[in-house]
C-alpha positions as CSV (number, residue, x, y, z in Angstrom):
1,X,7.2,-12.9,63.8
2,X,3.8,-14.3,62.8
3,X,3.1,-17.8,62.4
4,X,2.6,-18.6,59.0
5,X,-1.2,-20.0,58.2
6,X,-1.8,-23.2,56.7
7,X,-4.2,-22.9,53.4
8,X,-7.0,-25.7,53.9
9,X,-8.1,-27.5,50.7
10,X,-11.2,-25.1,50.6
11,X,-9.0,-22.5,50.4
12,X,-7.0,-23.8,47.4
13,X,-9.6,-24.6,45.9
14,X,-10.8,-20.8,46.0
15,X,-7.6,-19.4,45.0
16,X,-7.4,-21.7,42.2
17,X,-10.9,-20.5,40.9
18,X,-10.0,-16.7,40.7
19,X,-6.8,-17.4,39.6
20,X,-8.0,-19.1,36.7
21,X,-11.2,-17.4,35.9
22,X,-9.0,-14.0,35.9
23,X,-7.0,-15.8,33.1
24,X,-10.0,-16.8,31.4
25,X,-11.3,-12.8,31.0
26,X,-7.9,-11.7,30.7
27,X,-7.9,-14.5,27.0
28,X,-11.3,-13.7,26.5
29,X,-10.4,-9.9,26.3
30,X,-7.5,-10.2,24.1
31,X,-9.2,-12.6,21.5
32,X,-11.6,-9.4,21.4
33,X,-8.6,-6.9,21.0
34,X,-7.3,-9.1,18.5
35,X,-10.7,-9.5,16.5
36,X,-11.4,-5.9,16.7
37,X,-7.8,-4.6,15.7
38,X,-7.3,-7.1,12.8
39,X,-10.6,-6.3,11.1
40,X,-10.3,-8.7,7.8
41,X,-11.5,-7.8,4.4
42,X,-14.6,-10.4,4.1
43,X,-16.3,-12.2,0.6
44,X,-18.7,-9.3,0.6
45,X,-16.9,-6.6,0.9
46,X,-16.2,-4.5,-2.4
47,X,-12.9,-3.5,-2.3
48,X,-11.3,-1.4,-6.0
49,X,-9.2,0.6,-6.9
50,X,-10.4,3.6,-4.9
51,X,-9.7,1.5,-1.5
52,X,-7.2,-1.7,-2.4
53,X,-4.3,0.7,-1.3
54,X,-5.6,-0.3,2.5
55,X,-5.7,-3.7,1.8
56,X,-2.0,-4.5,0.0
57,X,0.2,-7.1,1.4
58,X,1.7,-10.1,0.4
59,X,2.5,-9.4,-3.0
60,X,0.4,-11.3,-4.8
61,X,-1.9,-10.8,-8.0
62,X,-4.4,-8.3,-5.9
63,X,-1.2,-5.9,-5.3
64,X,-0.8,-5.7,-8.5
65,X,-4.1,-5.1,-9.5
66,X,-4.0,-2.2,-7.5
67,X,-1.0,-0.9,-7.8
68,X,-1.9,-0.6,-11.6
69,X,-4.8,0.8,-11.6
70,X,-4.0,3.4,-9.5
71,X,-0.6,4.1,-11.7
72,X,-3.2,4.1,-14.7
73,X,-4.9,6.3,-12.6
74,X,-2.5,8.9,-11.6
75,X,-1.0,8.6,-15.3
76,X,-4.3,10.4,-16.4
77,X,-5.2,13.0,-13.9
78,X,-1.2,13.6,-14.5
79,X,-1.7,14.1,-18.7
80,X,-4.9,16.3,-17.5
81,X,-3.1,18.5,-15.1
82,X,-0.1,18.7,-17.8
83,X,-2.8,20.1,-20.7
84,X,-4.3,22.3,-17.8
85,X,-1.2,23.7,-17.2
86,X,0.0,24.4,-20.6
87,X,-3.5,26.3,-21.6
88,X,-3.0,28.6,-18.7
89,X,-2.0,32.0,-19.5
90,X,1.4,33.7,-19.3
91,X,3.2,30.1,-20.1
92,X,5.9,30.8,-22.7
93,X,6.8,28.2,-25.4
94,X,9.8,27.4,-23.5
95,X,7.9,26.8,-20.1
96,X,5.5,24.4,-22.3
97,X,8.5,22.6,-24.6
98,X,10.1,22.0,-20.4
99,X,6.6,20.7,-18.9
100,X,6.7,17.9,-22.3
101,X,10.3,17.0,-21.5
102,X,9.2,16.5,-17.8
103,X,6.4,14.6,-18.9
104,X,8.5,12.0,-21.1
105,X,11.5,12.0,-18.5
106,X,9.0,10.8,-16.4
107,X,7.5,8.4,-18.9
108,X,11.1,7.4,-19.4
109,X,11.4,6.9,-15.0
110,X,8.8,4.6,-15.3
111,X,9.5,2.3,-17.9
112,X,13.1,1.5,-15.8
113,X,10.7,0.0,-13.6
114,X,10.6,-2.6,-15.5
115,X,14.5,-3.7,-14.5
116,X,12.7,-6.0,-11.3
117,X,11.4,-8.6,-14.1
118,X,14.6,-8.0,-16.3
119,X,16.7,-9.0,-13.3
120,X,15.3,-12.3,-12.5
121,X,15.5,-13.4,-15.8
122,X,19.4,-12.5,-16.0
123,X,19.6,-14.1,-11.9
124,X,17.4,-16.5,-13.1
125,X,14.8,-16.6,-10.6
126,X,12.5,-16.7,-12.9
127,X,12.8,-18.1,-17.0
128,X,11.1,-16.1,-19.8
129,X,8.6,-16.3,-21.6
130,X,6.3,-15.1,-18.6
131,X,3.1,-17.0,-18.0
132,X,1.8,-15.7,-15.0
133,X,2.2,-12.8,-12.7
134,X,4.8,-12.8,-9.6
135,X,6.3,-10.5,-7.0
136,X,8.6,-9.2,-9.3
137,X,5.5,-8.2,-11.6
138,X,4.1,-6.2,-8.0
139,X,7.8,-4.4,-7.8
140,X,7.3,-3.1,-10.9
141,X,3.8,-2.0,-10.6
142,X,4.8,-0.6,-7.0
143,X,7.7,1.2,-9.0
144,X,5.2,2.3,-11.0
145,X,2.6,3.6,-8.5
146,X,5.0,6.0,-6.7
147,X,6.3,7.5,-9.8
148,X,3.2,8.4,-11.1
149,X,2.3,9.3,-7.6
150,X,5.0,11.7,-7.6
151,X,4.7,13.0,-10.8
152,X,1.0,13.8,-10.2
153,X,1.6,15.3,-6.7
154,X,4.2,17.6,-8.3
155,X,2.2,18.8,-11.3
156,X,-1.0,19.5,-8.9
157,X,2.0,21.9,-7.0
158,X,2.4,23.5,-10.3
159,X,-0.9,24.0,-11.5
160,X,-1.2,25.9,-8.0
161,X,1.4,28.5,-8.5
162,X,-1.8,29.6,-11.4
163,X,-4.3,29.0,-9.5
164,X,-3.6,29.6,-5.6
């Protein structure tokens, strides 16, 4: 067996040096990581309703926003692909009276949304009248947003069968 060596101070003093300037890189490199993963949405950045669906969280008044106008959004290219689909040939009355009762059961889907604000006025979490906007206003408009989403998804499917 060998005799262990004895460290000098010189020696401890080295080791502590690596030691701690491989901690300082190894910090140093995950402050990067973490800067370049988590990529924040800055003052001068334009963000609308074409991009906000990358930037939701937290429920607050910008969810909304963007979960409305997108709804709004889908709502119309949905009533477009509806009339697109009822002026192409070979439809029957009866295949257009079913797409209107799709499109007003689905009308009828999203205004049960609304139950979220209903229901925390009868748990009362919240007291009417409404002044402001909350999360239960964004699980509404969320509601919303992937109905219409959906809908319009389903109606582009359609419009294919025609088209190809």
């Amino acid at each position: 067996m060998q005799p262990v060596k004895q460290r000098t101070g010189r020696h401890v003093k080295r080791l502590i040096f690596v030691l701690s300037h491989d901690a300082g890189v190894i910090y140093r490199s995950a402050i990067v990581m973490v800067l370049w993963t988590f990529q924040p949405a800055y003052a001068g950045d334009t963000i609308n309703a074409s991009n906000c669906m990358g930037h939701l969280g937290g429920g607050g008044l910008a969810d909304f926003d963007c979960y409305e106008a997108n709804s709004k959004r889908l709502e119309t290219d949905s009533r477009k692909t509806a009339n697109a689909i009822k002026q192409a040939r070979g439809l029957s009355d009866a295949n257009k009276a079913e797409l209107d009762r799709y499109m007003r059961r689905q009308d009828d889907v999203v205004a049960s949304c609304d139950m979220a604000v209903e229901f925390s006025y009868a748990w009362k979490i919240d007291v009417p009248p409404k002044t402001h906007r909350n999360r239960y206003d964004v699980v509404t408009t969320r509601c919303h947003y992937s109905i219409r989403k959906q809908q319009s998804e389903f109606l582009h499917d359609l419009y294919s069968i025609n088209t190809g």
